[in-house]
N, C-alpha and C positions, 0 to 999 in steps of 0.2 A: 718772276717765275718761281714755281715752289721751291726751294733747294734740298727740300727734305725727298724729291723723284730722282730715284734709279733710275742712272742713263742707262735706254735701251733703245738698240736700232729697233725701227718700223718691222723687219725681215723678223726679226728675237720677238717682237710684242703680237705679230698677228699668225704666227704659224697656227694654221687650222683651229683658230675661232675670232668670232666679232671682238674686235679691237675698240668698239665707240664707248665701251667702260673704262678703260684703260686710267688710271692717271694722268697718262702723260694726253690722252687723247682728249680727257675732259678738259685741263689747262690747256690745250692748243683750241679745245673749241671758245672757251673762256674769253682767252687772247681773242681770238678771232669774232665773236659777240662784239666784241669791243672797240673794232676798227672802225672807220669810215669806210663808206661805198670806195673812194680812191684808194685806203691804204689796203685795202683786202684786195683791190685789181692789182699794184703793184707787187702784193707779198706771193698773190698766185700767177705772175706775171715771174718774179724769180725763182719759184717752186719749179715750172714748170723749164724753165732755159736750164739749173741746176740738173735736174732728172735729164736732162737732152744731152750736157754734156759729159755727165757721168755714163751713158750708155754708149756717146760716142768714145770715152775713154775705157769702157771695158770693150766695145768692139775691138783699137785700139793694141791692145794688150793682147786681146783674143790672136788677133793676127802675127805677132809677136814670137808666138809661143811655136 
């Protein structure tokens, strides 16, 4: 991966415009050009459980408050 990209959350890179120029978005497409049929089902297989339990953890929180 580049070392020379500014870490930036997804939320900081896309507020109100196309993100698909991005740096960090061309190297995740890059990376992902570059998988096999299985490891892109896998990586979008933990993309997607990650996202799920992060919103059950702000609901979580939400209730908390």
């Amino acid at each position: 991966m580049n070392k020379n990209l500014k870490h930036r959350t997804v939320i900081e890179i896309a507020r109100g415009r196309d993100i698909s120029q991005e740096p960090e978005m061309q190297e995740l497409a890059r990376l992902f050009d570059n998988m096999t049929d299985q490891e892109k089902e896998r990586t979008l297989e933990h993309l997607n459980k990650s996202e799920q339990e992060k919103a059950r953890e702000g609901k979580v929180s939400r209730e908390h408050v």
